[in-house]
TIDREN-627117 format. One record per residue (C-alpha): residue in three letters; x, y, z. Coordinates in steps of 0.02 Angstrom, whole numbers, plus 50000, padded with zeros to 5 digits. Each point is the difference from the previous one (the first is absolute). Layout:
% TIDREN-627117
+--------+-------+-------+-------+
: residu :     x :     y :     z :
+--------+-------+-------+-------+
:    ALA :     X :     Y :     Z :
...
+--------+-------+-------+-------+
% end
This chain:
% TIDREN-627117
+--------+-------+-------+-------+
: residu :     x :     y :     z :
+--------+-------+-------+-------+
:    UNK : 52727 : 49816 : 48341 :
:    UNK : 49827 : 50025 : 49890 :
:    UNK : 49950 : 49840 : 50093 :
:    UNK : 50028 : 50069 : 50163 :
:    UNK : 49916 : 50149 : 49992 :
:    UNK : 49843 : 49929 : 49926 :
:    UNK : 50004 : 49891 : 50151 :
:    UNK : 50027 : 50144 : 50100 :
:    UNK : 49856 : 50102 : 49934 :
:    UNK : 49879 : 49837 : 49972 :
:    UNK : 50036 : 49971 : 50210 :
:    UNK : 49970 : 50177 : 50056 :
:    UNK : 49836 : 50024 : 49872 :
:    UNK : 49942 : 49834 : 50097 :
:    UNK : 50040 : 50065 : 50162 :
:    UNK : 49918 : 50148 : 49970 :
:    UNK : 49840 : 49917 : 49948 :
:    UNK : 49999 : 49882 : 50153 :
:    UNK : 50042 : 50161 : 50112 :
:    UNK : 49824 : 50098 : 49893 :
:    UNK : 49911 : 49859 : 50041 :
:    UNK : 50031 : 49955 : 50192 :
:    UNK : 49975 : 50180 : 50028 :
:    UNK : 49861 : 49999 : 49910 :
:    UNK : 49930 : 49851 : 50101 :
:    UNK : 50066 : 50092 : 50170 :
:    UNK : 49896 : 50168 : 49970 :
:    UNK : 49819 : 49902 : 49929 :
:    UNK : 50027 : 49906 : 50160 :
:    UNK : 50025 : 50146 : 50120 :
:    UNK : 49844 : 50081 : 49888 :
:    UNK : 49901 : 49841 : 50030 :
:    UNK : 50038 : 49996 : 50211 :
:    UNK : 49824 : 50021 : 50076 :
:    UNK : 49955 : 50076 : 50155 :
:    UNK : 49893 : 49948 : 50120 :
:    UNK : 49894 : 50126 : 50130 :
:    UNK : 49936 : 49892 : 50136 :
:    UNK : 49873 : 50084 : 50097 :
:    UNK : 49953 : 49862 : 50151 :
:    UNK : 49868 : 49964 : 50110 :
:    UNK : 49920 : 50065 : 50190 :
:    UNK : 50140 : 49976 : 50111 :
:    UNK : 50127 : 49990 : 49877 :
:    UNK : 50070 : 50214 : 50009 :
:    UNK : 50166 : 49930 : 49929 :
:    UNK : 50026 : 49866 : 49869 :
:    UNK : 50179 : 50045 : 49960 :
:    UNK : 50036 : 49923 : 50185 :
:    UNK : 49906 : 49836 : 49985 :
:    UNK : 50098 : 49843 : 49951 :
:    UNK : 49924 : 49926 : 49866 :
:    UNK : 49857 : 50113 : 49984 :
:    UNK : 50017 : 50076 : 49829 :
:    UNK : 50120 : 49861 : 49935 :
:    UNK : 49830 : 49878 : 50030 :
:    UNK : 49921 : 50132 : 49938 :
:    UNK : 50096 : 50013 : 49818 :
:    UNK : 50001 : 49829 : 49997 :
:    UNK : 49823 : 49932 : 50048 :
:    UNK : 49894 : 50128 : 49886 :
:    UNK : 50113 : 50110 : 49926 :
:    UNK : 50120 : 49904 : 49873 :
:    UNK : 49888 : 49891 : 49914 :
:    UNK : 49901 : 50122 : 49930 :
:    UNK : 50134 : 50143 : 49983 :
:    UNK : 50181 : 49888 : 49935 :
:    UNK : 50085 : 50156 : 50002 :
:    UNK : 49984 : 50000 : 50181 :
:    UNK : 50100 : 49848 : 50057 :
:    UNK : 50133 : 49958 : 50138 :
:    UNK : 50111 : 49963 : 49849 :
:    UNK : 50000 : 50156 : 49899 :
:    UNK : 50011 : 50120 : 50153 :
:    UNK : 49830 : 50064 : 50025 :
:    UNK : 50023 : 50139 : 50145 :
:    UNK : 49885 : 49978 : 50124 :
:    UNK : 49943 : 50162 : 50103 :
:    UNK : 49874 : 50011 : 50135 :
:    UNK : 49869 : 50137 : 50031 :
:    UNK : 49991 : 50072 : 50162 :
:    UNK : 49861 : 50034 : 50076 :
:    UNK : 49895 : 49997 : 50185 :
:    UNK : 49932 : 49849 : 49933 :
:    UNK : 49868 : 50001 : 50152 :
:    UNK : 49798 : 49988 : 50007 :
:    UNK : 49933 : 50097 : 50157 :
:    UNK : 49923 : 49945 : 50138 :
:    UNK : 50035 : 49820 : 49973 :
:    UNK : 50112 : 49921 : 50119 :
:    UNK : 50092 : 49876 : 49916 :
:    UNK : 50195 : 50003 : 50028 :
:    UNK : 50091 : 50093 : 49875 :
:    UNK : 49820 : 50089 : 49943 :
:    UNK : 50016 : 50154 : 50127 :
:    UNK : 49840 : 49981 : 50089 :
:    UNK : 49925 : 50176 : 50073 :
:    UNK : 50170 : 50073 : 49977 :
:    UNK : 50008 : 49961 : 49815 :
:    UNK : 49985 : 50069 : 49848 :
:    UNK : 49812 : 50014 : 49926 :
:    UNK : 49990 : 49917 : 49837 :
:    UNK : 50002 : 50151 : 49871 :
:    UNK : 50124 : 50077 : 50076 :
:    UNK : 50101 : 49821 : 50000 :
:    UNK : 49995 : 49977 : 49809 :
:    UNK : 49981 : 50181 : 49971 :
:    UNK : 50196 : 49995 : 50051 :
:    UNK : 50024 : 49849 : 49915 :
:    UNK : 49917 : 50065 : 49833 :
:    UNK : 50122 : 50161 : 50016 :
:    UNK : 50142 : 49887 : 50030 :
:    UNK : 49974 : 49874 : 49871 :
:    UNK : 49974 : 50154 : 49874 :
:    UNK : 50150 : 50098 : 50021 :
:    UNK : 50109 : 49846 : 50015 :
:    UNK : 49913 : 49945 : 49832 :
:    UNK : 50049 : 50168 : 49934 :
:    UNK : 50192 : 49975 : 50042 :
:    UNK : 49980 : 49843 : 49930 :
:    UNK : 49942 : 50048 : 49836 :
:    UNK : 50136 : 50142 : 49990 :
:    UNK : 50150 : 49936 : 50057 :
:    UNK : 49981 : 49833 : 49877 :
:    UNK : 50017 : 49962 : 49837 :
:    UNK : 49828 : 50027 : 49886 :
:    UNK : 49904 : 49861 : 49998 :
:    UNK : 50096 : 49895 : 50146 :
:    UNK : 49850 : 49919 : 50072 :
:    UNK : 49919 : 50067 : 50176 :
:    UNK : 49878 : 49862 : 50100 :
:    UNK : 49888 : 50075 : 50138 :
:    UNK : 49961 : 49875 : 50129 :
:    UNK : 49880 : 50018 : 50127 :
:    UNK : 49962 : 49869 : 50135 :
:    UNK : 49821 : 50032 : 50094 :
:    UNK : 50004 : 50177 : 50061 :
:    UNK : 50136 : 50033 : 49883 :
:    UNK : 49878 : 49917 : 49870 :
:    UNK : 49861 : 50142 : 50048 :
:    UNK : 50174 : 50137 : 49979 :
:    UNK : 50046 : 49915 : 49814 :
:    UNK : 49813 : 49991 : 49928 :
:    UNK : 49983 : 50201 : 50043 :
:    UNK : 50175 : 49999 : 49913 :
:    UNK : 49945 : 49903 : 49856 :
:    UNK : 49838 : 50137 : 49996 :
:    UNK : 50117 : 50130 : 50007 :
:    UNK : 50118 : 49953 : 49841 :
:    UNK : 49839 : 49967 : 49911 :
:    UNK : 50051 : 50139 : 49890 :
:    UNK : 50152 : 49906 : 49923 :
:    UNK : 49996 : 49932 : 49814 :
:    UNK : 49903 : 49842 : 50007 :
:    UNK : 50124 : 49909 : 49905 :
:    UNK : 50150 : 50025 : 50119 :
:    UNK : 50093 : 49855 : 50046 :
:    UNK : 50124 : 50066 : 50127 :
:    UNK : 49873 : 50019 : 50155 :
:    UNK : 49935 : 49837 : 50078 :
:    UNK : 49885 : 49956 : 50163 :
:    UNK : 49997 : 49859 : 50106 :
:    UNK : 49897 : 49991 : 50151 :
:    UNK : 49956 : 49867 : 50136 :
:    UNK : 49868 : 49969 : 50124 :
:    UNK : 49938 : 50167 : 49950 :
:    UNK : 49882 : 50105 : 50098 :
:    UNK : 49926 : 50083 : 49859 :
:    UNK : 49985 : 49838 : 49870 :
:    UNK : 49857 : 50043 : 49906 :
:    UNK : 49892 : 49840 : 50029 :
:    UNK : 50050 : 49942 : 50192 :
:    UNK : 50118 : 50125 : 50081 :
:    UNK : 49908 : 50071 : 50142 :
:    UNK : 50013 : 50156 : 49972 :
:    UNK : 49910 : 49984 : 49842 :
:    UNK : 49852 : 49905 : 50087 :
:    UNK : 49979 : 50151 : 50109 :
:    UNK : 50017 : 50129 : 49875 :
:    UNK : 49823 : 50070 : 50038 :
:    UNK : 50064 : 50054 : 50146 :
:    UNK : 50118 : 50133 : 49903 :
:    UNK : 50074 : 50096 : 50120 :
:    UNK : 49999 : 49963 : 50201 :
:    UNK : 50053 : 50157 : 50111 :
:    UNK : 50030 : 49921 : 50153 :
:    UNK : 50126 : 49864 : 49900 :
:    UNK : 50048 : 50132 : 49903 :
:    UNK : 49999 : 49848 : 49853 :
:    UNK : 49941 : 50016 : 49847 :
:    UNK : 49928 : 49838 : 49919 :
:    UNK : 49991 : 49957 : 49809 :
:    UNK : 50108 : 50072 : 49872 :
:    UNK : 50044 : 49859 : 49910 :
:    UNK : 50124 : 49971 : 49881 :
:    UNK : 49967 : 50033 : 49815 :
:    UNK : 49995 : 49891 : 49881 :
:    UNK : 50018 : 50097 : 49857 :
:    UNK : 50160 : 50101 : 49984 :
:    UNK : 50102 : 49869 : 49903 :
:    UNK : 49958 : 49913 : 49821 :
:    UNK : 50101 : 49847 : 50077 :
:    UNK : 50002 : 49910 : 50145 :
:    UNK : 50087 : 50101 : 50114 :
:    UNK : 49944 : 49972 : 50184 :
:    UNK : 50006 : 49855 : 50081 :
:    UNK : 49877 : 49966 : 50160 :
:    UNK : 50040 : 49835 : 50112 :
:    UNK : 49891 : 49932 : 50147 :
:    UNK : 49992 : 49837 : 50071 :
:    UNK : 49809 : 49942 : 50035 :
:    UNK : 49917 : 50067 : 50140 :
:    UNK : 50126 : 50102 : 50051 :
:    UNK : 49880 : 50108 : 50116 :
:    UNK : 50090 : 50172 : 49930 :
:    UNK : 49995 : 49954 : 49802 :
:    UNK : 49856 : 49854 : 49973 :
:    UNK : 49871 : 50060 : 50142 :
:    UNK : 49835 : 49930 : 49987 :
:    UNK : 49861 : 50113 : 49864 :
:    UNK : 49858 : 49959 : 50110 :
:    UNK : 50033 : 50039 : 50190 :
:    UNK : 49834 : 49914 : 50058 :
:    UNK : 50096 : 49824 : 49970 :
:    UNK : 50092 : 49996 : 50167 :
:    UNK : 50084 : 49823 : 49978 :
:    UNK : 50076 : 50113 : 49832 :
:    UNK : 50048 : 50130 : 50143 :
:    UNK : 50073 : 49921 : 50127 :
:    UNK : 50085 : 49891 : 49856 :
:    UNK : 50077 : 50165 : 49945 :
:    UNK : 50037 : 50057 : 50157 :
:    UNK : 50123 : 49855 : 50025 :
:    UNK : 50071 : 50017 : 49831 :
:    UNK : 50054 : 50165 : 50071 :
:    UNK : 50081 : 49943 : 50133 :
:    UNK : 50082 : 49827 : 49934 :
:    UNK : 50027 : 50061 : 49827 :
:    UNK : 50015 : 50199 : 49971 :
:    UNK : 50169 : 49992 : 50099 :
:    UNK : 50102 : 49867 : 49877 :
:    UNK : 50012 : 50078 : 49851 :
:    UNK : 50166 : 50035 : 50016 :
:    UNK : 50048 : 49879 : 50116 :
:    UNK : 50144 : 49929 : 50046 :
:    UNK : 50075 : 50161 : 50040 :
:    UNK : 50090 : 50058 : 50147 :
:    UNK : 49812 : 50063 : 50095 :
:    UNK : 49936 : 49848 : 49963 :
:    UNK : 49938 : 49836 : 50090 :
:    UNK : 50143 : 49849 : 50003 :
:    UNK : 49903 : 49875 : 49887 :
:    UNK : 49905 : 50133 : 49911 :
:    UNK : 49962 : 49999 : 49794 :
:    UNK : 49879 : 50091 : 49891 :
:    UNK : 49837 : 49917 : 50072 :
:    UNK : 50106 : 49854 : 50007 :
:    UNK : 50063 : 50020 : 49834 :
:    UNK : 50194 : 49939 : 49960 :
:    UNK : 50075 : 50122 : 49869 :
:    UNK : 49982 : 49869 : 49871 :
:    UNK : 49834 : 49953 : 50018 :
:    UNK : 49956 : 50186 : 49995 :
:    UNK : 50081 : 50020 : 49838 :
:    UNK : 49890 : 49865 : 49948 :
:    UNK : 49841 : 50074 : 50049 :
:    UNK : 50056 : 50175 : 49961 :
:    UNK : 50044 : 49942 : 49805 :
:    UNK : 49816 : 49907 : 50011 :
:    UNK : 49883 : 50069 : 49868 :
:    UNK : 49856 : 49936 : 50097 :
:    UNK : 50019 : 50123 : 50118 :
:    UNK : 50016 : 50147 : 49900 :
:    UNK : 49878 : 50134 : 49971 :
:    UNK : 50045 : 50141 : 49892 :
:    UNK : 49912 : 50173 : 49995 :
:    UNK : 50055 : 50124 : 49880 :
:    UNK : 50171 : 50025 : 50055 :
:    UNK : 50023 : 49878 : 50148 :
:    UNK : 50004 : 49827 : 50034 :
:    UNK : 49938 : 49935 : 50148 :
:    UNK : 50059 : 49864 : 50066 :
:    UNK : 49907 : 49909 : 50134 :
:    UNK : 50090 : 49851 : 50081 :
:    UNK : 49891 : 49867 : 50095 :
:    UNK : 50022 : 49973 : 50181 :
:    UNK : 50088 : 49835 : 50067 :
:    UNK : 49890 : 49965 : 50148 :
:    UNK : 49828 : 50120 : 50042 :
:    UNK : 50065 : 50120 : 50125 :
:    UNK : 49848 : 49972 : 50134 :
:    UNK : 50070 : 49815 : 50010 :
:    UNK : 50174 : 50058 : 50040 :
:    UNK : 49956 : 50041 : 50197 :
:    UNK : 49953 : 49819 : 50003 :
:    UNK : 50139 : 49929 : 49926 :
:    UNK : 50133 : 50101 : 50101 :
:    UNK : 49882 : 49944 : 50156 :
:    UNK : 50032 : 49802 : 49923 :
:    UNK : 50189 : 50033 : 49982 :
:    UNK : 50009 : 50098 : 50167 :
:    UNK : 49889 : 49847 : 50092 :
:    UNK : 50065 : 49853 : 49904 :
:    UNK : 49811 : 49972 : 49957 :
:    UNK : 50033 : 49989 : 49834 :
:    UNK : 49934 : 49832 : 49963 :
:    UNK : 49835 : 50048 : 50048 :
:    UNK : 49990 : 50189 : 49948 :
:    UNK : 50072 : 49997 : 49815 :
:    UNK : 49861 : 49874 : 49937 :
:    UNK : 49859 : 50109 : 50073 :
:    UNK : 50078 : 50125 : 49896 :
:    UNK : 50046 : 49905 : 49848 :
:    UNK : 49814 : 49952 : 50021 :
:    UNK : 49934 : 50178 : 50007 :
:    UNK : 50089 : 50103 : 49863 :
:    UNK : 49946 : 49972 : 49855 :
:    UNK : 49835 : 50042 : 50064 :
:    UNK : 50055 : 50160 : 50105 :
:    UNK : 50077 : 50037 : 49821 :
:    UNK : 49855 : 50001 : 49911 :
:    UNK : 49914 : 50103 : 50141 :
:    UNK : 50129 : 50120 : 49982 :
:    UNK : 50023 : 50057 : 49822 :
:    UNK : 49794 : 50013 : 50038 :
:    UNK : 50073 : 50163 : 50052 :
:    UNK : 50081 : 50065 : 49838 :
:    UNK : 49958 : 49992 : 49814 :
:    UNK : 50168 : 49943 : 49914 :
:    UNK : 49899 : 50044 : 49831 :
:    UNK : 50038 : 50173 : 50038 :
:    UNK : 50181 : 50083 : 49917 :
:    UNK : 50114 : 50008 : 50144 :
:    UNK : 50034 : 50196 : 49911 :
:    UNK : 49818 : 50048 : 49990 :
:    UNK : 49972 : 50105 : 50197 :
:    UNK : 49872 : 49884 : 50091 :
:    UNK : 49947 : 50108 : 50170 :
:    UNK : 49901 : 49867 : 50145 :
:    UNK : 49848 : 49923 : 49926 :
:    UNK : 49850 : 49935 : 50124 :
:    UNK : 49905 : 49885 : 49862 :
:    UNK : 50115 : 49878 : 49948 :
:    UNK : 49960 : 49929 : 49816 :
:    UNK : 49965 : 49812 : 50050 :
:    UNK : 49903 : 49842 : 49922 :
:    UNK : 49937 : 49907 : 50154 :
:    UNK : 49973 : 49856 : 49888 :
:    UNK : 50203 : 49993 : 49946 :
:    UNK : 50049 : 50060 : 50173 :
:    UNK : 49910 : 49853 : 50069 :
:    UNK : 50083 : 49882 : 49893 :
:    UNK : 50183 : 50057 : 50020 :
:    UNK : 49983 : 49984 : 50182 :
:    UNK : 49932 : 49815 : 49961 :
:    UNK : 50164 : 49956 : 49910 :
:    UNK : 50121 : 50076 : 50124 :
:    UNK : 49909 : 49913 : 50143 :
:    UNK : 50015 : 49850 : 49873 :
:    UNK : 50175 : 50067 : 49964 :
:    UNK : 50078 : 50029 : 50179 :
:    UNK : 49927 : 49815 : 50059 :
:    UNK : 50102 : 49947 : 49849 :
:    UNK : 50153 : 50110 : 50053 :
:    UNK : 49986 : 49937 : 50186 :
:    UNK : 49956 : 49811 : 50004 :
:    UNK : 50026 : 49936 : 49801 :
:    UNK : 50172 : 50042 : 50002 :
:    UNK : 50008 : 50137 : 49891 :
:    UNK : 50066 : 50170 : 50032 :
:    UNK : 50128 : 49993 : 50123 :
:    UNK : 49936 : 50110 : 50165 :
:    UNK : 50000 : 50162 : 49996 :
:    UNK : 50195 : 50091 : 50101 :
:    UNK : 50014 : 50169 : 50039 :
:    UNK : 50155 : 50042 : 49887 :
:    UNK : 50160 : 49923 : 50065 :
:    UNK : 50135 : 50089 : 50063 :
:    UNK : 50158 : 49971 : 49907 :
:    UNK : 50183 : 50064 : 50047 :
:    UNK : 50029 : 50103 : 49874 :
:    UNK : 49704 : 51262 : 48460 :
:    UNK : 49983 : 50149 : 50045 :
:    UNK : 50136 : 50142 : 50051 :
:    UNK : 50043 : 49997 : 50216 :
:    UNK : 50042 : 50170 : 49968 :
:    UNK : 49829 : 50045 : 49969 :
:    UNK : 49950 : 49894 : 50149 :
:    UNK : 50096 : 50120 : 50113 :
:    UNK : 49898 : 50133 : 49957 :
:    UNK : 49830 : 49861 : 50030 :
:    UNK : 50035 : 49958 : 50174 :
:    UNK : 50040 : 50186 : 50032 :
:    UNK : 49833 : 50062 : 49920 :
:    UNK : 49896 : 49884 : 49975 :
:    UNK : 49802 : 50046 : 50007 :
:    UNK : 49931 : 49936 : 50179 :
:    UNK : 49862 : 49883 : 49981 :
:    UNK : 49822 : 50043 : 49959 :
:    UNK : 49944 : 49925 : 50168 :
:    UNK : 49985 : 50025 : 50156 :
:    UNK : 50135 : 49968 : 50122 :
:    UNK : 50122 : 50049 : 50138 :
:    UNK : 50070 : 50178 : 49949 :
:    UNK : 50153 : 49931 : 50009 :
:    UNK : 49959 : 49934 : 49814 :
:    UNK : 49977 : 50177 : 49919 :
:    UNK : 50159 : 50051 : 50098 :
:    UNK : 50138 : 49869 : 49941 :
:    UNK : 49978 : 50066 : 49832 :
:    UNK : 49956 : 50159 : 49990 :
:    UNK : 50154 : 50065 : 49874 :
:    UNK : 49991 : 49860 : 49872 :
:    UNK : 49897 : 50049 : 49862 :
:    UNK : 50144 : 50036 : 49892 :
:    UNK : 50039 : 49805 : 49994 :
:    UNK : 49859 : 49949 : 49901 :
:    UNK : 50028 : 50120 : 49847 :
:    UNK : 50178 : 49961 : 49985 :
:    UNK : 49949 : 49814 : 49978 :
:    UNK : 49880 : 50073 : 49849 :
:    UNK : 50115 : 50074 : 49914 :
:    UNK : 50176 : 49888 : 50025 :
:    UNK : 49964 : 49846 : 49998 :
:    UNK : 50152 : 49856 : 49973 :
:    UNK : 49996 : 49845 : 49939 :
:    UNK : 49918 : 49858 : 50135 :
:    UNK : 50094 : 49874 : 50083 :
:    UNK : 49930 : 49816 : 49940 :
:    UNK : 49878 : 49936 : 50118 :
:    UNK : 50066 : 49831 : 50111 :
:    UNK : 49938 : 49850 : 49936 :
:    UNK : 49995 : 49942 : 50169 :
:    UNK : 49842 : 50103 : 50031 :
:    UNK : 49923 : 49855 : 49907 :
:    UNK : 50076 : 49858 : 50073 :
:    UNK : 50076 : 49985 : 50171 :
:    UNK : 50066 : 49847 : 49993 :
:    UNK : 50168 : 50070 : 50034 :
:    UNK : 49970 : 50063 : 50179 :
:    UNK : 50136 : 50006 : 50102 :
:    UNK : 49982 : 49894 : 50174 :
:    UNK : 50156 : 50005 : 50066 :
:    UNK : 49958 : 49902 : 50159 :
:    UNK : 50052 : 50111 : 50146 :
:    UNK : 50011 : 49940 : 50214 :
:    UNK : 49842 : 49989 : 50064 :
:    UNK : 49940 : 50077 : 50156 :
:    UNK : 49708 : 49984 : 50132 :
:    UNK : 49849 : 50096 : 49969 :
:    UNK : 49960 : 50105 : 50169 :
:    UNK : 50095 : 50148 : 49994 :
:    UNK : 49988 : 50072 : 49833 :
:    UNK : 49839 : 50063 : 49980 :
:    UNK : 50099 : 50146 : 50084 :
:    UNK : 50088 : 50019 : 49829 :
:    UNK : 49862 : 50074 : 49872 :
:    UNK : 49803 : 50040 : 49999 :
+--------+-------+-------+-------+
% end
């Protein structure tokens, strides 16, 4: 009878402890469930609505730098809505004279993304991680966000940023080349206001372009018009397909031809990293020079092929070299760099690069070396969160000047900044995977062309 009962009591003590545990495990993982605000690009109001929008989104840029936010582990994904429209220009989905001026576009979006940041905060667990992901426009609405928390304890862990084929990228978004322009009545836009790069001992922020992508990599020195024009067709072929395939996008189209795997690749690529303070930037190179691509579609279109892709394989690694004559890739892609006229060139070494890519591209084109040039194939396809509350409520508006809408958003959030003095919490271990990103996720997804979706973002 002893027996039994000791069996009895040694079975429920072990059930009990298994029972401790799993419920443990249950409420660190419901802690541990990120959230994702996705603020999209022009012509984008609604993300929520857009197949495959934020889903490419979390899985692209978002996960491999923030492995709390996963499709596994049940990151919720919420878009930001917003006019998401750049008056008077007339591209579909952009609003044209009937459509929102800029600052009042992300002025709405900067409200919105605040007060759903502020639910966010309040209505989770501390410390469950919150990513703020902007795409173009909605990158110029998260780096006045970023400005905004600026206030926060530098060593919190729980807010992250991620933004692509930004408009306000320090070094190349075009907004930051024009900053001297300040404020434009008649746009009603507001240009500069770049993201810090200062409000986080860590790496916090995460800033992705592809290569002259003519809204995040646009040429320092405007006098180089092959550098121009260059950019201008990055705009056009590449700005759009950051997010592709989703259900606004191209059949055929990729991230500037990108699969999902061989963006992982490039995005877990050290050599294109720059890091600034708090943010990495991440600069991925281009596939095929986007002032080639008209002549390449014109090949495929014509079946000319045979005679046009030589002349190009011929001529890019020269037009190359003339082209980065237009920027200074010494510069820190986080240090502001407004339009330049005098570009910092050696005539001598300038000379003798385009001597080996002439001696290059007859190589490429008649030696048998690199295979032609294709435009890219279409395939079928820390710190307390309680305390944060009372940041994003309060938080001090930038010392700069901007739309109004900047000192507005946060008017009654002062309060947030001296709770984080004065309770602080223990922090949340850093991911190692901010290190390494060799774990990317690329799960391949249907693939759908490259005409329409410059609609998408600016």
């Amino acid at each position: 009878m002893r027996t039994a009962r000791r069996s009895i009591t040694t079975l429920l003590t072990l059930l009990t402890a298994v029972l401790i545990t799993v419920a443990s495990t249950l409420t660190m993982a419901v802690a541990l469930a990120a959230t994702a605000l996705i603020v999209p690009g022009t012509g984008t109001p609604n993300a929520n609505i857009v197949g495959d929008y934020m889903e490419n989104a979390r899985d692209y840029y978002i996960s491999p730098f923030n492995p709390a936010c996963t499709e596994d582990n049940a990151c919720a994904l919420q878009g930001i809505d917003y006019p998401a429209q750049f008056w008077p220009i007339p591209l579909p989905g952009w609003g044209g004279l009937q459509g929102a001026k800029w600052d009042v576009s992300t002025g709405e979006g900067l409200t919105t993304l605040n007060s759903t940041l502020v639910d966010a905060l309040a209505q989770n667990p501390p410390n469950t991680p919150v990513v703020i992901f902007g795409y173009s426009q909605g990158g110029n609405i998260v780096s006045r966000e970023k400005r905004n928390l600026a206030g926060l304890p530098k060593d919190q862990t729980y807010l992250s940023f991620v933004m692509i084929g930004n408009t306000n990228r320090p070094n190349g978004g075009l907004f930051e080349r024009l900053a001297f322009l300040g404020h434009v009545p008649i746009l009603d836009a507001t240009f500069g206001l770049p993201a810090p790069t200062d409000t986080c001992d860590h790496i916090c922020a995460t800033d992705i372009a592809f290569r002259y992508d003519g809204v995040a990599d646009f040429p320092l020195y405007p006098l180089n018009a092959l550098a121009v024009l260059n950019a201008i067709a990055g705009f056009w072929y590449i700005h759009g397909t950051y997010l592709a395939p989703n259900q606004d996008s191209d059949v055929g189209e990729l991230p500037d031809g990108y699969t999902p795997e061989e963006l992982a690749e490039q995005l877990a690529n050290e050599d294109n990293w720059d890091e600034r303070g708090d943010t990495r930037y991440i600069t991925i190179p281009t596939k095929t020079l986007p002032i080639v691509r008209p002549f390449l579609e014109f090949a495929g279109f014509t079946g000319t092929g045979f005679i046009i892709k030589p002349i190009v394989t011929l001529l890019t690694p020269v037009l190359e070299v003339l082209i980065e004559a237009g920027y200074d890739r010494s510069l820190s892609y986080g240090v502001p760099a407004p339009f330049r006229l005098i570009p910092r060139i050696n005539p001598f070494v300038l000379a003798r690069d385009v001597v080996d890519a002439i001696g290059e591209g007859i190589h490429d084109a008649f030696g048998g070396g690199s295979a032609p040039q294709q435009a890219p194939e279409q395939q079928q396809a820390p710190v307390s969160t309680a305390a944060a509350v009372e940041v994003a409520e309060s938080a001090e508006p930038a010392d700069v000047t901007g739309p109004a809408e900047d000192t507005d958003v946060l008017e009654d959030t002062e309060a947030l900044v001296e709770s984080e003095e004065t309770d602080m919490p223990e922090e949340i271990e850093e991911p190692a995977q901010r290190a390494r990103l060799t774990e990317a996720r690329t799960s391949p997804k249907t693939a759908k062309s490259t005409t329409r979706s410059v609609r998408q973002a600016a």
